[in-house]
DSSP file (Angstrom, degrees, kcal/mol; ACC not computed):
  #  RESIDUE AA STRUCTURE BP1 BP2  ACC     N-H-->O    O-->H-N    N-H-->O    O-->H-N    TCO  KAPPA ALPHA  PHI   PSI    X-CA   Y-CA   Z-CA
    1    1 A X     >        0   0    0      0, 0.0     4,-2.1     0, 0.0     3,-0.5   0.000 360.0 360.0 360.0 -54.1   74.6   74.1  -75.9
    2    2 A X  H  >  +     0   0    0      1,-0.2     4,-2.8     2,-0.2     5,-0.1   0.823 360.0  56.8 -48.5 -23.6   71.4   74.9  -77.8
    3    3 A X  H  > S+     0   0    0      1,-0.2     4,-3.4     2,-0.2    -1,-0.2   0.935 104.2  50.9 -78.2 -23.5   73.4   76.0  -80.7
    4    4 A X  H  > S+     0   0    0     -3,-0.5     4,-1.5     2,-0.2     3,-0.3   0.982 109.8  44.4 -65.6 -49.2   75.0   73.0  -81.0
    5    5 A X  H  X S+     0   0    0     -4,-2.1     4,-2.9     1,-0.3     5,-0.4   0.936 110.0  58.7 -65.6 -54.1   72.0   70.8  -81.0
    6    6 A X  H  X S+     0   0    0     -4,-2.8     4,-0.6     1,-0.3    -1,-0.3   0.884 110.6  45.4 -52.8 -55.5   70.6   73.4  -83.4
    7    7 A X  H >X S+     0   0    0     -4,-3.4     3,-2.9    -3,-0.3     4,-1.1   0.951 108.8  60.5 -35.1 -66.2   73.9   72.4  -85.6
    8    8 A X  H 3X S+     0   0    0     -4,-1.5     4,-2.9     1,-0.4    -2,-0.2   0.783 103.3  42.2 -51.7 -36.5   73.3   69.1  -85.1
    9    9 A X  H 3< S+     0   0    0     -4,-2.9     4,-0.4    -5,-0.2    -1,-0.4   0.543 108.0  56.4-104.3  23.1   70.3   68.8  -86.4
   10   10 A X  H XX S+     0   0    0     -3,-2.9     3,-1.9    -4,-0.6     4,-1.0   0.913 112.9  53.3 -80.4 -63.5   70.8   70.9  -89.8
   11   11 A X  H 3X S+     0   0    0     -4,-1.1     4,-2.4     1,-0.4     3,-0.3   0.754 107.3  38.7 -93.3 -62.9   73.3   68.6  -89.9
   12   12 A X  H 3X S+     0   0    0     -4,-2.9     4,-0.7    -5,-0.3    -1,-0.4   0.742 118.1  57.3 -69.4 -17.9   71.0   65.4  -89.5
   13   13 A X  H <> S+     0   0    0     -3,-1.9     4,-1.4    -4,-0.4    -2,-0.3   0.831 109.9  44.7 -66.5 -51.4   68.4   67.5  -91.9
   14   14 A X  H >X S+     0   0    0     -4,-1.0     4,-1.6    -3,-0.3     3,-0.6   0.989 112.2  45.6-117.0 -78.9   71.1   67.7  -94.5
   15   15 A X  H 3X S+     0   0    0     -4,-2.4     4,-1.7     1,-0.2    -1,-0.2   0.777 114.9  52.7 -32.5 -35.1   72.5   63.9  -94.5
   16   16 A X  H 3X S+     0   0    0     -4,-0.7     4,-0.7    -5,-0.3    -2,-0.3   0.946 108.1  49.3 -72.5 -42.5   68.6   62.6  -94.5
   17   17 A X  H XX S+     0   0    0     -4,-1.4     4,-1.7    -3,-0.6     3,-1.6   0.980 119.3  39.9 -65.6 -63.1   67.8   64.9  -97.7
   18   18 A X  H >X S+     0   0    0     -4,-1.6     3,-1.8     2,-0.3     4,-1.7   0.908 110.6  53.2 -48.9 -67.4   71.0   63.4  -99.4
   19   19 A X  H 3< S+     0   0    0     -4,-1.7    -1,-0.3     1,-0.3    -2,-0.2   0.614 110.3  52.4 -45.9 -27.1   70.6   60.0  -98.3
   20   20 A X  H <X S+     0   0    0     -3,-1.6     4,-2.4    -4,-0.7    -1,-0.3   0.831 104.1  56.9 -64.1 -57.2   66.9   60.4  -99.9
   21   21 A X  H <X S+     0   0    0     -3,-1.8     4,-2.4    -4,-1.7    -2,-0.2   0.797 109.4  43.5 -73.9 -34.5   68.3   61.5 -103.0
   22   22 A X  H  X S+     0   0    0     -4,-1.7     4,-1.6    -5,-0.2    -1,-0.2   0.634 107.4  56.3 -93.4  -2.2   70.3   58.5 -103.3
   23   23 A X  H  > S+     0   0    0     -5,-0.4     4,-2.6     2,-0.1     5,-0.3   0.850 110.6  47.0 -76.1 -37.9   67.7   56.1 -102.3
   24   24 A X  H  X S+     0   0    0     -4,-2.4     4,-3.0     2,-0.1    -2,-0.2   0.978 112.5  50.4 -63.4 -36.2   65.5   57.6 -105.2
   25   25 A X  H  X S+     0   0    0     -4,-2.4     4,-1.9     2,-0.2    -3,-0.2   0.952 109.1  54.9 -48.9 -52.0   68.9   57.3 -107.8
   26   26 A X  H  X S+     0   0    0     -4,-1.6     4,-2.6     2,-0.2     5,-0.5   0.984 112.6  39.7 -35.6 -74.2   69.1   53.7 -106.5
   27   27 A X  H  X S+     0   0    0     -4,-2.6     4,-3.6     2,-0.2     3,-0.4   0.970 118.7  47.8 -41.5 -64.0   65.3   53.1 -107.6
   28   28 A X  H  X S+     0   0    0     -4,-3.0     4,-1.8    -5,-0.3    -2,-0.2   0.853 109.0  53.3 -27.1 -61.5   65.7   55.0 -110.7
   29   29 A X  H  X S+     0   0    0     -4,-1.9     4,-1.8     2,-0.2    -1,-0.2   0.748 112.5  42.1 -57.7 -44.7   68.8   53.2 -111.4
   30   30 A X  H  X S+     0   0    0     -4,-2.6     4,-1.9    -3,-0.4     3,-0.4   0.904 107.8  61.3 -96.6 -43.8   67.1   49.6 -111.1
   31   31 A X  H  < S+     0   0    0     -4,-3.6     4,-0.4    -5,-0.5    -2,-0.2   0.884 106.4  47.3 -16.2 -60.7   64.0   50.9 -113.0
   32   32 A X  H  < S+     0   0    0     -4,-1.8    -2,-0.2     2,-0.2    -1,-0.2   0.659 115.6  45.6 -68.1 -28.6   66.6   51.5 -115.9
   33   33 A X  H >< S+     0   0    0     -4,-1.8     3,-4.2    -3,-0.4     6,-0.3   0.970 105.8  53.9 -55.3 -78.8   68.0   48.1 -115.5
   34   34 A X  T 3< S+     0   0    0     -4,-1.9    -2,-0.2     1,-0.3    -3,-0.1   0.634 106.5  59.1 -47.8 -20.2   64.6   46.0 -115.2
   35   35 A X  T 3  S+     0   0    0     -4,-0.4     2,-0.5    -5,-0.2    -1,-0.3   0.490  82.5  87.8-103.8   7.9   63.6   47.8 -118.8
   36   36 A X  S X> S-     0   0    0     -3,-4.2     3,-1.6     1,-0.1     4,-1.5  -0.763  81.9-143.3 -77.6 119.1   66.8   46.3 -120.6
   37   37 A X  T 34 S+     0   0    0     -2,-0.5    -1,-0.1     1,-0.3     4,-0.1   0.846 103.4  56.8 -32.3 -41.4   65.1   42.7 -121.8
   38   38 A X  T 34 S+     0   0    0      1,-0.2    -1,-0.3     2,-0.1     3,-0.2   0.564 115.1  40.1-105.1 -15.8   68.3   41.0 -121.1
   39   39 A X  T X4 S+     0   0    0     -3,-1.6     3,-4.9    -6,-0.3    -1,-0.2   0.546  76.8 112.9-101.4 -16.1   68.0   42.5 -117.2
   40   40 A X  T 3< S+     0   0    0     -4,-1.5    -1,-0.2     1,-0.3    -2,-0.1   0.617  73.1  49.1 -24.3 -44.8   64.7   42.0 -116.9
   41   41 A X  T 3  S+     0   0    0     -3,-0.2     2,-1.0    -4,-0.1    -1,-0.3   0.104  81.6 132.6-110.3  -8.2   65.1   39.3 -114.2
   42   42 A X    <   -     0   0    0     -3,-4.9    -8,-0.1   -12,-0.1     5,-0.1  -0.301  49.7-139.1 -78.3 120.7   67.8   41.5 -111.9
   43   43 A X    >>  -     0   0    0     -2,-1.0     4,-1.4     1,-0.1     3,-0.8  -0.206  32.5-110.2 -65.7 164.6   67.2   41.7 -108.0
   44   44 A X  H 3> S+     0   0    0      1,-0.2     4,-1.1     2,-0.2    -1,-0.1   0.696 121.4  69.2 -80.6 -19.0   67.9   45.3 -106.5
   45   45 A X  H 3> S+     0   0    0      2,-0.2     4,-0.7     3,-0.1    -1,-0.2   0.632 105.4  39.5  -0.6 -52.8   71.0   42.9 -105.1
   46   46 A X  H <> S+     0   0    0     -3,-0.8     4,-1.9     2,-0.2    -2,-0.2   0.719 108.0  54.4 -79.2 -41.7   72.2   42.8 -108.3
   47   47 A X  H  X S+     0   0    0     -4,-1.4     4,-0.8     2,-0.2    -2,-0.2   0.864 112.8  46.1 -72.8 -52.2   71.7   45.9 -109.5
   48   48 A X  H  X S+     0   0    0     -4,-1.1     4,-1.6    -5,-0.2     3,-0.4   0.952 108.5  58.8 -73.0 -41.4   73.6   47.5 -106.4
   49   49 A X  H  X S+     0   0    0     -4,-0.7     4,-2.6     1,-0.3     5,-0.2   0.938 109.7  38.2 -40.3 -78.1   76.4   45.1 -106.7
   50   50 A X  H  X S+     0   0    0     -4,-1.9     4,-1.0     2,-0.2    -1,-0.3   0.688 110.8  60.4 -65.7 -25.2   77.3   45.8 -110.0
   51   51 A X  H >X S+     0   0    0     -4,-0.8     3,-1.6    -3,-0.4     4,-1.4   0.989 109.8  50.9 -64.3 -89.2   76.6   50.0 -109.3
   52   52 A X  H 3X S+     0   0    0     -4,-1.6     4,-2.7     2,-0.3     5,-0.3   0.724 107.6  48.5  -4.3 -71.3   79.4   49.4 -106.6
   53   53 A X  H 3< S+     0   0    0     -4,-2.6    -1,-0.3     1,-0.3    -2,-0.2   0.683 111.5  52.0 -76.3  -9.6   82.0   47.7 -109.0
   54   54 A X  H <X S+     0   0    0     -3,-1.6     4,-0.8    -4,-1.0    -1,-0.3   0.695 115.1  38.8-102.8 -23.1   81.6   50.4 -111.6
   55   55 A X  H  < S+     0   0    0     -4,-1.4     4,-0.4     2,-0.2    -2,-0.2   0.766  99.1  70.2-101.6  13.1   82.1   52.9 -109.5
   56   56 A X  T  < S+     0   0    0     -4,-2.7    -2,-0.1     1,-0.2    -1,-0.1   0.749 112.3  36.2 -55.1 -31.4   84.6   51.5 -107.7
   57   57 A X  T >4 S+     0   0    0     -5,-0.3     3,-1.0    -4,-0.2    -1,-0.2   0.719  86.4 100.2-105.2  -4.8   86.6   51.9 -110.9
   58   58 A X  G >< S+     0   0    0     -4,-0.8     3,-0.8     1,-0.3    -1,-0.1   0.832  76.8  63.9 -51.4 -23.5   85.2   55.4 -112.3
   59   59 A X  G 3  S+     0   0    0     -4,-0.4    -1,-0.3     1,-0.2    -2,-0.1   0.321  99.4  46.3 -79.4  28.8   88.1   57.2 -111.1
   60   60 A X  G X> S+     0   0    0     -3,-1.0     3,-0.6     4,-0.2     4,-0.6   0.138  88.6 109.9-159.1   9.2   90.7   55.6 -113.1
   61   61 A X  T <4  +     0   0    0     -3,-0.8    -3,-0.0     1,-0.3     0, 0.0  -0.642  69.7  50.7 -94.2 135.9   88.4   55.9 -117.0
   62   62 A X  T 34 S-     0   0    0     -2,-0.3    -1,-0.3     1,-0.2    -4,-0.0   0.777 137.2 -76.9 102.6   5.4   89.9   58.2 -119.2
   63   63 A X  T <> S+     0   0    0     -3,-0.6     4,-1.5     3,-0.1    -2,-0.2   0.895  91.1 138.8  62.7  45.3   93.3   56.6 -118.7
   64   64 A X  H  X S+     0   0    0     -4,-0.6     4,-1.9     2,-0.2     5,-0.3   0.872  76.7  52.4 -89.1 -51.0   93.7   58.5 -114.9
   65   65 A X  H >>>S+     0   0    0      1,-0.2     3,-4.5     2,-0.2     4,-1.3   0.909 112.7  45.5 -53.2 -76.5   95.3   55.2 -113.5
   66   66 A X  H 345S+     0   0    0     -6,-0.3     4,-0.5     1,-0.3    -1,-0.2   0.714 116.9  40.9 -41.2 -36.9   97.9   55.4 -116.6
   67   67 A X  H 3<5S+     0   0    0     -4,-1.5    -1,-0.3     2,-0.2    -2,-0.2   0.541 110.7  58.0 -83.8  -9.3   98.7   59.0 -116.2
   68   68 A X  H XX5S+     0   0    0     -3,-4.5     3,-2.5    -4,-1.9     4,-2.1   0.897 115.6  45.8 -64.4 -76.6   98.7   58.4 -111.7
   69   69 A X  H 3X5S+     0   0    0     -4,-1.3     4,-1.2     1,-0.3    -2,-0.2   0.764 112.9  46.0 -60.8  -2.5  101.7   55.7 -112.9
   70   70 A X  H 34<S+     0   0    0     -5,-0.5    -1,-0.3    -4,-0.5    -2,-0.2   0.797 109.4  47.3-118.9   3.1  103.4   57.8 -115.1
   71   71 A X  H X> S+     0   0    0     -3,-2.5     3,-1.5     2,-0.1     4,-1.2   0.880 114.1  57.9 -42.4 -73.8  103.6   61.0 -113.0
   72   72 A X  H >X S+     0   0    0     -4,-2.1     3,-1.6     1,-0.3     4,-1.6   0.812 108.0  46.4 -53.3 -77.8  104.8   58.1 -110.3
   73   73 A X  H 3X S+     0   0    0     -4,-1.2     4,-3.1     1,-0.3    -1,-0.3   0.716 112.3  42.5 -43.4 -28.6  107.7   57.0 -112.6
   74   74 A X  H <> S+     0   0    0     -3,-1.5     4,-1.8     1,-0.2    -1,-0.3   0.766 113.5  54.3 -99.6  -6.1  109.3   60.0 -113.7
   75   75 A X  H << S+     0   0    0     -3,-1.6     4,-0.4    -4,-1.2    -2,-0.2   0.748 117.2  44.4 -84.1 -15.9  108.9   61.4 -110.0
   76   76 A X  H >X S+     0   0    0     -4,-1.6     4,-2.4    -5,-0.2     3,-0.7   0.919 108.7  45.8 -51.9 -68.1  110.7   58.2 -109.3
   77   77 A X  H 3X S+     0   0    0     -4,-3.1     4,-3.2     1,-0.2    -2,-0.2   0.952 114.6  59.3 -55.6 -43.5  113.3   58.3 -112.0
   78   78 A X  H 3< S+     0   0    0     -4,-1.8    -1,-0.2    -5,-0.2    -2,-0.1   0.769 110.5  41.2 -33.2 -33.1  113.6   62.5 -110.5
   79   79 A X  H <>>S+     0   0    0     -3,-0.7     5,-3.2    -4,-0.4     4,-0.9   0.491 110.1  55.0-118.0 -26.5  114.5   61.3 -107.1
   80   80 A X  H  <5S+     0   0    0     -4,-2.4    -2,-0.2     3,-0.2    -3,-0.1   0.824 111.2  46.2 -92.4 -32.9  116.9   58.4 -108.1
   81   81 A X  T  <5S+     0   0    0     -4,-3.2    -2,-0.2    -5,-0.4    -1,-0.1   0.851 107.6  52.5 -75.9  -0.8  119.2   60.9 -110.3
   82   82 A X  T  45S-     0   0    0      2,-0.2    -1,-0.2     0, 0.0    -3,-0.2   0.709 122.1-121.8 -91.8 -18.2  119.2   63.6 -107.4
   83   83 A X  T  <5 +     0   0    0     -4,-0.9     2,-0.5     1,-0.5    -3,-0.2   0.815  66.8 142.7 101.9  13.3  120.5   59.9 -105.4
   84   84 A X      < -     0   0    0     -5,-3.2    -1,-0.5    -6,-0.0    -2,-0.2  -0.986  53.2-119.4-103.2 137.8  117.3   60.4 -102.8
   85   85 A X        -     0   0    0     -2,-0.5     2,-0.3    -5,-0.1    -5,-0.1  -0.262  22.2-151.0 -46.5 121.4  115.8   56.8 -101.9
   86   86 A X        -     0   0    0      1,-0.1     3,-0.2    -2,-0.1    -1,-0.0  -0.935  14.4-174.9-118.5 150.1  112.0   55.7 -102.8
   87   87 A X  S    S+     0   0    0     -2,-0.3    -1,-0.1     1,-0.2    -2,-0.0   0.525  72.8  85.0-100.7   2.4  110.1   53.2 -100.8
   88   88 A X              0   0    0      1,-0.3    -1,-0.2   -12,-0.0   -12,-0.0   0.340 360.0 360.0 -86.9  27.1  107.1   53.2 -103.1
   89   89 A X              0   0    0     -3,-0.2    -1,-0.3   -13,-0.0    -2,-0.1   0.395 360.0 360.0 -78.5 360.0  109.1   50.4 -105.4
């Protein structure tokens, strides 16, 4: 039992250092915002908001979405001329 707890709290050690790191990026991040003129006026609300909806889409820059669906089509088009059925249509 003690080792576990002893896991447990590296554990809880290890998520509080991270979680730290990304409260200071956050700050950082709205720091870098508030010194654009045109931002000047942006709530840490705002500032996360928009942090969220750009990296909700960073995985997909670089054309990655286009090159997901077109690996998808020709493993489509693969699978209807061997005559096996896809449901992802």
């Amino acid at each position: 039992m003690c080792g576990v707890l002893k896991i447990l709290c590296q554990l809880f050690l290890i998520l509080l250092h991270f979680f730290t790191i990304l409260a200071k990026m956050l700050f950082l991040l709205s720091a870098a915002v508030r010194r654009n003129p045109s931002t000047t006026g942006a709530t840490d609300a705002d500032v996360q908001q928009q942090l969220v909806r750009f990296m909700h889409g960073s995985q997909d820059r670089e054309g990655g979405r286009t090159a997901r669906q077109k690996k998808r089509k020709v493993l489509v088009q693969q699978a209807a001329a061997a005559g096996i059925e896809s449901d992802s249509d």
